[in-house]
Structure formats: C-alpha cells, structure tokens
N, C-alpha and C positions, 0 to 999 in steps of 0.2 A: 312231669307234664300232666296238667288237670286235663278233663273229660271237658272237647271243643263243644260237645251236648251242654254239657253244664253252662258253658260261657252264653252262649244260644239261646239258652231258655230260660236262665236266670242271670243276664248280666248285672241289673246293679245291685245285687246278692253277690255279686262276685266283687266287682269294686269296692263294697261295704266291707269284704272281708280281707282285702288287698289294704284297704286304708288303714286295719288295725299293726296291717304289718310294715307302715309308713314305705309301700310299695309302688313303685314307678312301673305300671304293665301295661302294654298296650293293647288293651280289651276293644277301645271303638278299632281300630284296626283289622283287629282278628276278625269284630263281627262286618267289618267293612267285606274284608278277602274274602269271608266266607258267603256274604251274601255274593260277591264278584262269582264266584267258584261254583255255588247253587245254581244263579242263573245260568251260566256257561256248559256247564254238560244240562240243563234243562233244553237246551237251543240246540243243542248236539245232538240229542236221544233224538230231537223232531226230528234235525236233518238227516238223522240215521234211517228213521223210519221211513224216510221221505226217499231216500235211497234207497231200502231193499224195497218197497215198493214200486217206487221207476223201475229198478232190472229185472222185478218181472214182470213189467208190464212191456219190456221192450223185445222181452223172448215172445211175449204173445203180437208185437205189433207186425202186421206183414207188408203197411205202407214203409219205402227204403228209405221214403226222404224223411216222413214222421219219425221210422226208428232213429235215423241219423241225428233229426235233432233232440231227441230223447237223450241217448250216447253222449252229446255235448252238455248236455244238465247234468248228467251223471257225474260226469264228470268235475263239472264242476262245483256241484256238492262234496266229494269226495275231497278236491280240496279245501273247501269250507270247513269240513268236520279236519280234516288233519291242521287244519288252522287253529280251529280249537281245540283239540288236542293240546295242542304245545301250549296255548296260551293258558288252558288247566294246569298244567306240568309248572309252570310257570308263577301261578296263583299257589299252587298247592306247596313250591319250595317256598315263599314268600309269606304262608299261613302256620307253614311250620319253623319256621325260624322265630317267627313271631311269636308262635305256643313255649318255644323254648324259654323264652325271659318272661314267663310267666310261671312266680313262686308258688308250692303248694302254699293250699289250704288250712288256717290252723284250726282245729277240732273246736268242737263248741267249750271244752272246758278251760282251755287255755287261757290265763288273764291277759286282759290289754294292758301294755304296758308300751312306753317308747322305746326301751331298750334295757340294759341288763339292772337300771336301780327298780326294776318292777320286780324281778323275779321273787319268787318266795321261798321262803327257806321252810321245806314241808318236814324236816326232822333231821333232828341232828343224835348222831351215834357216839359214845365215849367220853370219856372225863377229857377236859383238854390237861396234856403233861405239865408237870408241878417240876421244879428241879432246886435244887440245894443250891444254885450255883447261877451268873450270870449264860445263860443259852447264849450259842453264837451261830449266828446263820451259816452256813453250810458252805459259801466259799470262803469262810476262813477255817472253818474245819477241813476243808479237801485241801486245802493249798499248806496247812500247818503238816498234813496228814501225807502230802504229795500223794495224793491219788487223785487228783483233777491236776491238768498244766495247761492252764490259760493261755501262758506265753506261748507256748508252742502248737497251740491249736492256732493262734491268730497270725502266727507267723507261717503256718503251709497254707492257711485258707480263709483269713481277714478276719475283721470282727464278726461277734456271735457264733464263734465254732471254738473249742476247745478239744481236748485228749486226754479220754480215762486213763490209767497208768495204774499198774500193778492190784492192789485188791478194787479200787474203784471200777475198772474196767470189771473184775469177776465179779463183783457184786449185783454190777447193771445183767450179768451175764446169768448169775444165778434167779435174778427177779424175775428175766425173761422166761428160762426155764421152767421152773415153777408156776408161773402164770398157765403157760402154755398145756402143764401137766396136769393142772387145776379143772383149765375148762373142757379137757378130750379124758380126764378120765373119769371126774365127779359130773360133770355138765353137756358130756353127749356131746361135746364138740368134734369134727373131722378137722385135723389139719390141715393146712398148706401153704406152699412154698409159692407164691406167685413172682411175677416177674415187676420190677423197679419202672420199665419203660413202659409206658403204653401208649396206642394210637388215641387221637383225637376225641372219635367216636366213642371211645372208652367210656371218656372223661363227659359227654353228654350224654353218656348215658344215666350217671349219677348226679350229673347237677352241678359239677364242676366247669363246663364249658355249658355256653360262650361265656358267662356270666361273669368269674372268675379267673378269665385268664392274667390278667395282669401278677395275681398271685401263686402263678406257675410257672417252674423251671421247663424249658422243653430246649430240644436240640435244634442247634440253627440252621443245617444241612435238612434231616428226615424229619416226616412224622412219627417224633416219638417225644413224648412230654414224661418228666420225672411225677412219679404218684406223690399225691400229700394225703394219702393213707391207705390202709390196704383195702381200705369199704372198696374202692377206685374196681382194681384189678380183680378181687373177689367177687362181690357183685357182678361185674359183668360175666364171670366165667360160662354164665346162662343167657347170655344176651341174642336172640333170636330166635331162643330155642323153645320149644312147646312140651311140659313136664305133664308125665303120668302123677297126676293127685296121690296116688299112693305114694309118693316119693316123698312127699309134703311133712311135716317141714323139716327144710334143709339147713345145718348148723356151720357152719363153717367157722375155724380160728387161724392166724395168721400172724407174725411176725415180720415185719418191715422198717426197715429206714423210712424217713416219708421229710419229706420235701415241701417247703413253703417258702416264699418270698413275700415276709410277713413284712407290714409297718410297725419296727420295733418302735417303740415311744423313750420317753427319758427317763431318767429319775431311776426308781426301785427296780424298772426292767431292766437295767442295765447290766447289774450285778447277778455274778452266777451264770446258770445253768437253765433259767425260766423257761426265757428263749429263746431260738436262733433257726436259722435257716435250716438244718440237720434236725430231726429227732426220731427213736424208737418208741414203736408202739405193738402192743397186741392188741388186735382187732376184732370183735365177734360180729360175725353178719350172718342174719339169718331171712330164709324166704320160706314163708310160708300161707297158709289157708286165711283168703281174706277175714273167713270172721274170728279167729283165733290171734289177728295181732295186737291187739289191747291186751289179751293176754297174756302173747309172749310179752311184750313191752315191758312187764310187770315182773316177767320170769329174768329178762336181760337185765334190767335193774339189780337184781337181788344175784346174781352171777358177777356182776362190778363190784358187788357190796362185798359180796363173800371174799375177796382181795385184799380188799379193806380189811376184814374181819381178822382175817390170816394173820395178818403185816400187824394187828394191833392194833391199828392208825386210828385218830378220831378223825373222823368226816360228816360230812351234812350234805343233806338231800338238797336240792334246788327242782323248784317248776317254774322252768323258762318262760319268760311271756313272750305275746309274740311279735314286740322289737325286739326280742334275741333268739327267735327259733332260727335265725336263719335262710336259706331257699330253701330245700327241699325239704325240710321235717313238717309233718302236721302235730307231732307232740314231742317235746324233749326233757328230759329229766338230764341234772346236771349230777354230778360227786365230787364235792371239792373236799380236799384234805388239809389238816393247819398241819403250816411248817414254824414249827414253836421257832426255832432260831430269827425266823424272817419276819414273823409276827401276824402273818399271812394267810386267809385260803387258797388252794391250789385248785385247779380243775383236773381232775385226772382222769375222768368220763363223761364222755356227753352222750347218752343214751336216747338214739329217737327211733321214731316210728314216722317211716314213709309213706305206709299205705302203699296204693298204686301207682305214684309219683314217677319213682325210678322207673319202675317197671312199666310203664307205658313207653317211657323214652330209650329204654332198652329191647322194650318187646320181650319183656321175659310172660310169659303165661303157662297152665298148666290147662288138663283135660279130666276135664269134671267125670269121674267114675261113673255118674249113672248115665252120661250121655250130653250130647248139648255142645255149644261154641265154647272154645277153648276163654280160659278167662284170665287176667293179670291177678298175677301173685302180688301178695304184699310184702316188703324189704324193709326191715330192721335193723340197726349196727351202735354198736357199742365202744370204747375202750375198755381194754380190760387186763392191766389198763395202761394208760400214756406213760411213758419215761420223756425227759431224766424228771420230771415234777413226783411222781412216786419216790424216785433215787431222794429228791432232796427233802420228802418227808420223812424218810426210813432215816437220813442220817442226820436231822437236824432232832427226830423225835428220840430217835437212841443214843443221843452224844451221852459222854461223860464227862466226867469232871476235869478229868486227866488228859481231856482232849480227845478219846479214842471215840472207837464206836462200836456198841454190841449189837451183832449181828441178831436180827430177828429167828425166832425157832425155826419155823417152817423154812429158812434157808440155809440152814448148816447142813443140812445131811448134801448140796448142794455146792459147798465150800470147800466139802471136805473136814467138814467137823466143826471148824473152825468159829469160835462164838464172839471172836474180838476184831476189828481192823484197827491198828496199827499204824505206828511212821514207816513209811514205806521206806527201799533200801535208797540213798542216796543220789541223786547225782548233779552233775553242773548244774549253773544257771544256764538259759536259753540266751545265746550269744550271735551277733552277725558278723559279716568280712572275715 
C-alpha cells in the first residue's frame, strides 16, 4: 500500500507512474473518498464542539424550559455525530479497499518497458556447457533414469503434477538441504518452519489479495487459502507488531511447498517439470532499516547468486522493467539459469525490494532508538532458490553421455557420497482397472 499523502499531493505523479506500469488504480476515487472523509469528520469535530459546549452551558442554565430545550439539541447532535461516525467507518472501509488495488511505486531507476521483452540482461555469469554428445532435455533423462513418473503423478492428481521416485526425490531433497544450510550458516539466515494455510488477511498483507485471487488455491468451507510462497506466511509473522530497531534487520529462510493456479500456455511448457500447480522453494525474506534496503537488495542478490555459484550453473542477471515488476515490488532483479538440454533460460529468483509497500498493509513498523513515532520497516524476499527449475538445470547441465547424471560437489556429502545418479531399480508400467 503507497502513502494516501503521496496520492493527495501528488496525484498525477502518481498516475504518470502507474502508466509506466500499464496500471489500472483507481486514484480519482481514492482522492474522491478521501476528500468525502476530510469533509466528514471536519463537520463532526464542529458538531462535537457544538456539543461539549451545549452541556455545559446547560449545567449553567437555571431557566427549565430553556435547559429542556437545550437537552433536545443535545441531543440531537449526539445523534448527528454518531451518524457520522458510521458514515466515516464507512468512507474509511471504501478508501481502503480502494488503496489495496493500488500497485507500488517503481524506483526511479527501473526502465520502462511493457512487459518482460524490455527487461535487461545486466550480466551474465559462466561459460554456457559444451558437450561431446547430443544434450537431451531433462524429461527424457528423468523418465530414461526413472526418477521422475509422469504417469503416475497425473494419475493421483491430473495434469501438471508428477512424482520424484528414488534418487530424483533425494536429490530435490539434498538441493533443499544445502540451500537451507547455505543461507543460516554462511548468510545469517534464522530458519523456519511456517504453516501451508493461512488466513485471508495473511495474503493482503503481502499483495496477494484482493488482486490475485483467482491464482489461489483456498478451502471451500474456512478461511484458509493454500500459500504460493513462503514470502506469504513469513512476512506476515510480524504483522501488527511494533519492533525495537535494535532488532533490525531480520533475516528469515524457509522451505515450503507453494501453490499456484497458474495459466499454463502450450507448446515448450508443456513438457517436464517447468510448471505446475505444486512446487518447492527456499525462500529468503528479510525486514529491515528503511535506509539500508538498496543495500540489502544488493546483499540478497549476491546470497541467490552464491547458489548458483555452488551448483556450478551458468546464469544471468536480469533488471525487470516495470511491465514485469509485478504489484508489490518497487525494484526486482531476476536469475535465470540455461537448461543446456531445453535450450532454455530458467527463472530461478526473483529478487525484490518492497520498501514500505507490505509493510503498510501489514502494519509491520519498528521504534526508532533515539525516540519519535514508530515507523514501517522495509520487506525484501528472494528465492533461494525455486525448485524443480534448479532440479532441471543441475540435471540437464550435468548429464552424461551414458545418460546418467553427476552429482554436483557441494551435494554429495548430502547423498551420502554418492557422485553419480543412476537407472533407478525397476518396476511396472502405471496401469488402470
């Protein structure tokens, strides 16, 4: 949520900056409600004053029929103002619903673009892989390998779901690991373990509601919607709460299933493991000191890369413009990985900076050490990084000739030593009746 000041005193500075993000807001609205809302407790505050000044002029009046009809205007003021009351209450849910469909701001450096053919490709890292031999994209290597079963994924749970099977499942198992041990012991990360379901309110507090719902799973009985990432339930962990600035900044890493009900397209999406309803992710989100997130920004960046770095991988930086920042990011840096079999780059991070965004619609703020109003922290989140699109760079970039796959270093000790995967052991085809 931007600052309704901002909208107020600089509306078509706002619109100017909404159009770069081919943004649908409704700005005259907002300043509509709010001018409704200004006037309305200005007419309130009279009739307030107009009130405690009748009752006491009615304790001083000693004519019975004057005070009687004094009593009657009091009266009747009393319910004027509680009239307006509600009709505030009223303006003020109508003004915040309305702030809600209202995308951040992108930074002044961000390029305009309409959407993801602007982006820039700000550096690329690694030789792309050379190979003796025709590459073959990763679901024919998992399916030659049996450690991906298609069949039987779309058979308990329809298309775009699948089931790791024997080292594929420990591999994705080991990436997580690693990942996770990556960012809590070299990168200051705190872990945790959040919850799958969360309430509504959750989900507006990061920008996922109202906006986005049609691309959420939620329960048809309660309030409780499946996350499509752990920024979701992380992020909010501080949601109402007011932090000692010494606390500042707070790193948080997470591992989660996460949930989307994406518009699959045709063609090259099809095939594999890209994408689907289902996928794992490690997550970095961190809150901290407004004038220090450009910097972390820079820091979370280079925590994504260092994954990359790990695994081998060759990837390239991307700066989002802003028809593809998104709603809520004011700055995003992408990391896309080539999956030499697929011929492909991959996204395997989308690294942004909030600002105060979240944090306004969450109410997260902190309390400025030397004194003073408590003020909104800034929210940052990363992958760190996405599965199965890591999984299918690790095993389209390490295949072999022989159809295997060598395990990257940094995750054998992880395997169990183990530096090769392997035709898995046997068994039927996926059969029905």
């Amino acid at each position: 949520m931007i600052d309704l000041r901002l909208i107020r005193e600089q509306p078509e500075q706002i619109k100017a900056a909404l159009a770069t993000l081919d943004a649908d807001a409704p700005i005259d609205r907002i300043l509509a409600l709010d001018g409704r809302r200004r006037a309305l407790v200005t007419e309130n505050e009279a009739l307030k004053a107009e009130l405690n000044q009748g009752s006491k002029s009615v304790g001083r009046t000693k004519d019975a029929e004057a005070r009687q009809g004094m009593i009657v205007r009091m009266r009747e003021l009393g319910d004027r103002i509680a009239a307006r009351d509600e009709e505030v209450k009223g303006v003020d849910a109508e003004l915040h619903e309305a702030l809600l469909r209202v995308p951040n701001l992108p930074l002044p450096h961000v390029p305009v673009g309409p959407d993801e053919s602007a982006n820039v490709v700000v550096a690329e890292h690694g030789a792309m892989p050379a190979f003796s031999f025709p590459a073959k994209p990763h679901w024919e290597l998992a399916e030659a390998l049996g450690i991906i079963d298609f069949e039987r994924g779309i058979k308990i749970s329809g298309s775009r779901f699948y089931v790791l099977r024997g080292d594929g499942a420990r591999l994705q198992r080991a990436l997580i690991a690693w990942m996770l041990d990556l960012h809590t012991q070299r990168h200051g990360y705190q872990e945790v373990y959040p919850p799958y379901l969360v309430l509504e309110q959750t989900l507006v507090g990061t920008g996922n509601l109202p906006k986005f719902g049609d691309a959420l799973f939620r329960d048809a009985e309660e309030d409780k919607w499946l996350i499509p990432t752990a920024e979701v339930p992380v992020t909010n962990l501080y949601r109402e709460e007011i932090l000692d600035e010494a606390l500042l900044p707070i790193y948080h890493v997470a591992y989660t299933a996460c949930f989307r009900r994406e518009q699959l397209s045709a063609g090259r999406d099809v095939r594999g493991i890209k994408r689907g309803y289902q996928f794992d992710k490690v997550e970095m989100v961190k809150l901290v000191h407004p004038d220090r997130s450009s910097e972390e920004h820079r820091r979370l960046l280079g925590e994504a890369e260092a994954v990359l770095q790990g695994l081998g991988l060759t990837y390239r930086t991307l700066q989002l413009c802003t028809g593809d920042l998104g709603f809520s990011a004011a700055d995003k840096l992408d990391l896309e990985t080539w999956a030499a079999g697929s011929g492909e780059w991959l996204e395997v991070s989308s690294c942004g900076n909030f600002l105060d965004f979240q944090a306004r619609r969450a109410n997260i703020r902190y309390r400025p050490e030397g004194g003073g109003r408590p003020r909104f922290v800034h929210t940052l989140n990363g992958s760190g990084l996405a599965l199965p699109r890591t999984m299918i760079a690790v095993m389209e970039q390490y295949q072999r000739e022989d159809g295997t796959i060598a395990v990257p270093e940094v995750l054998r000790p992880y395997l169990g030593g183990q530096e090769v995967i392997g035709p898995q052991p046997p068994i039927g085809p996926a059969r029905t009746g």
